[in-house]
Residue, then its C-alpha position, 0 to 999 in steps of 0.5 A: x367809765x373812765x374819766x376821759x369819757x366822763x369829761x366829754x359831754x362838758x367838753x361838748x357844752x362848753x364848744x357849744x356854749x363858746x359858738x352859742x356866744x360868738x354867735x350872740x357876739x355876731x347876731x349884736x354886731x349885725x344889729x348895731x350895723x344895721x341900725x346906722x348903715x342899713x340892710x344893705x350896708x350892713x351885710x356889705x361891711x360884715x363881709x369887707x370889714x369883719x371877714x364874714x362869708x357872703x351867706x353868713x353875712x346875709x343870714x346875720x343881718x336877716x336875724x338881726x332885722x327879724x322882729x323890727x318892722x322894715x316897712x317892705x308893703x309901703x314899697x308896693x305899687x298900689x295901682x300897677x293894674x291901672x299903668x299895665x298897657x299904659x305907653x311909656x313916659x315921655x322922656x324929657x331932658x334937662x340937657x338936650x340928648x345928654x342929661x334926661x329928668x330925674x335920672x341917675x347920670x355918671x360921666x367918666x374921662x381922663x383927667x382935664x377932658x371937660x368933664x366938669x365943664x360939660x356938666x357945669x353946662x347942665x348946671x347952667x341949664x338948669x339955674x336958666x329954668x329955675x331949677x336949683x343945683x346941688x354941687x358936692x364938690x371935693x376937686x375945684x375947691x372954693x378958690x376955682x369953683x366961682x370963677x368955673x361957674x362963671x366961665x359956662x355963662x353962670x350968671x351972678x344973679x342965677x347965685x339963689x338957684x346954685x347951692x354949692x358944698x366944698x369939702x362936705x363930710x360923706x359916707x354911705x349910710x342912711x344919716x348922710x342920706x337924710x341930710x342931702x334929703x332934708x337939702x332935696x326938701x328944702x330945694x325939690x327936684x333939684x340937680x344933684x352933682x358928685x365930683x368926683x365918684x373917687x372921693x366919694x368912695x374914698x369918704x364912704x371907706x369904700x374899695x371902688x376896686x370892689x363891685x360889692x362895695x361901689x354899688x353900696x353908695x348907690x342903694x343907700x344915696x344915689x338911688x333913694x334921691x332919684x326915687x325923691x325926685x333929683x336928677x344925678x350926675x356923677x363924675x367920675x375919672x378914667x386911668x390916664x391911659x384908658x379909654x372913656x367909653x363908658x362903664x367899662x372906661x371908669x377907673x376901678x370896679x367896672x360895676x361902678x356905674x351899673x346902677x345909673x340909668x345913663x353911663x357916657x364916656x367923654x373923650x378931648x378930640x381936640x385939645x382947649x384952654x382959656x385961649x384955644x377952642x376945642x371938641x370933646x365928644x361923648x359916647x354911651x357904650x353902657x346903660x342908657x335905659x329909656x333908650x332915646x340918647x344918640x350913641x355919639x354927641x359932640x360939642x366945641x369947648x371954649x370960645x377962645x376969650x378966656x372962657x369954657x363955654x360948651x357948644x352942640x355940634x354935629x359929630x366930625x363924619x370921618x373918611x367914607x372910606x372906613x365906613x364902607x369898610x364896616x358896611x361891608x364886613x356887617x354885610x357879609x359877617x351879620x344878620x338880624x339873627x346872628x349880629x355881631x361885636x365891636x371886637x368882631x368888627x375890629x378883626x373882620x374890618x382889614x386895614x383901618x385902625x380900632x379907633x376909625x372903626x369905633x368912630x364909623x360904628x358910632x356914626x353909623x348908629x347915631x340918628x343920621x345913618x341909624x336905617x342902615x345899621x341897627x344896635x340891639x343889646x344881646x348877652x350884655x353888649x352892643x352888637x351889630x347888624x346890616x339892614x339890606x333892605x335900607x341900603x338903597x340911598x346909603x350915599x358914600x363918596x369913597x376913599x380909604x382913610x382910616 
């Protein structure tokens, strides 16, 4: 026997006793991660920080949670039998077709469109009932953030009910999750705001380029204090040339938003200050999972006294003419069956700018015109189709604006 083959089964042991030990090294890894961030967090940082696979990662974080109790029976629905064939829940709103209770809330625009104005306004709602507010701030700052409260018609005296954290420590583990809960505890049922969704992310460490890191803040903080009873709002910024129109308009990862139950997109139509008053307008092209949100809100901003307050109007009804442009094309192009897409509308829809086609799809859905063109959700988008038999009262003055 030579010696080269003597040596081979110890060759062979000593590479199985190197893997055996890597994978030991892996398994304490695993473990040590998954006690401060969780299951989820844990397998998300074996991927983005250490490089692992998605199945190794996954397979790790099974082994190391293996012989701990993790409490999965306490998640199940005791009494599912007795809520099957029950009606849906009533939905009811804090901020009247734009902020539902208790659910989970992201608002993305371009940078000074009225963003934290709006959601100041629901703030201001909120404290009116005696409902308390959480606000982790990290863009006003404490210098700017009294004055704001105040230009909405924050009251002083509403000060007991409106809890505000400048420049608070983060991340995306269970421990942070504790310490807003034990907040939650102190003030149940509380509005829960998070300006903004990027310093968030960037406190967590977190890539909101990345669709598997952005959804980790979600499950370990947003989603565990919606099941506690908070309501959420998180702003978030679009690019300065993007388009707010929802999910798809926040900046980064276009899963960002995925896990809220309502995603809206704000746009400034017109432009306001202290001195000037104008209009923003709100549009949810993504989520709205109860389903009793309006397509397309308005509101004026400011009152020209030096003061941002926000007020509903009725959304600007664009020329008559793109309209029956769109009323056309979905009537000759669409059926319930076979609906049709924003895309497909735009390049059936001769002579009329993309934006006055969004604008007349938007107002032909909302609750005025919404006989005469449905939206159902089919393959993860809005689609669109002419109801024939609702067009008989369909009154449209003409023109050919666009």
């Amino acid at each position: 026997m030579s010696a080269a083959t003597e040596t081979r089964p110890r060759g062979i042991e000593l590479i199985a006793e190197k893997k055996a030990e890597q994978g030991a090294g892996q398994i304490d890894l695993a473990r040590e991660l998954l006690a401060e961030h969780g299951p989820e967090g844990a397998r998300a940082r074996l991927q983005v920080t250490h490089g692992l696979p998605q199945g190794l990662a996954g397979a790790l974080v099974t082994l190391a949670s293996s012989g701990e109790r993790l409490g999965i029976a306490g998640s199940m629905i005791e009494d599912i039998g007795e809520l099957i064939g029950q009606p849906a829940p009533d939905a009811t709103f804090l901020f009247e077709d734009v902020i539902y209770d208790g659910q989970f809330h992201w608002i993305a625009g371009q940078p000074k469109s009225g963003k934290t104005a709006l959601t100041m306004e629901a703030a201001r709602l909120a404290v009116e009932r005696g409902q308390h507010v959480i606000w982790f701030d990290w863009e006003n700052g404490k210098r700017r953030l009294p004055w704001r409260f105040g230009s909405v018609g924050i009251e002083p005296e509403a000060a007991e009910f409106l809890h505000v954290f400048t420049s608070a420590p983060h991340s995306a583990t269970p421990a942070c999750l504790a310490e807003i809960v034990a907040l939650l505890d102190q003030w149940p049922e509380a509005l829960i705001v998070f300006d903004s969704a990027s310093k968030v992310y960037s406190l967590c460490g977190i890539n909101e380029n990345a669709p598997g890191e952005t959804t980790l803040w979600s499950a370990t903080v947003a989603l565990p204090l919606i099941e506690r009873g908070a309501t959420i709002i998180v702003i978030d910024h679009t690019g300065r040339n993007g388009k707010a129109d929802g999910v798809h308009s926040a900046r980064g990862s276009s899963g960002k938003a995925a896990d809220a139950d309502v995603s809206w997109g704000l746009k400034k139509v017109d432009p306001f200050d202290r001195a000037t008053v104008g209009r923003i307008k709100l549009e949810h092209h993504g989520a709205d999972r109860d389903g009793h949100l309006p397509p397309l809100v308005e509101f004026e901003m400011g009152d020209g006294q030096g003061n941002l307050t926000v007020r509903r109007v009725e959304p600007e009804r664009r020329s008559d003419g793109v309209r029956l442009k769109v009323i056309k094309t979905l009537r000759e192009h669409s059926t319930p069956d076979e609906p049709v897409s924003t895309n497909q509308v735009r390049k059936l829809t001769a002579g009329a700018r993309n934006q006055a086609i969004d604008d007349a799809l938007a107002e032909l859905t909302d609750g005025h015109l919404s006989a005469y063109c449905a939206a159902p959700r089919k393959g993860g988008g809005v689609h669109y189709w002419f109801d024939a038999s609702k067009e008989e009262g369909l009154e449209l003055t003409g023109g050919e604006g666009a």
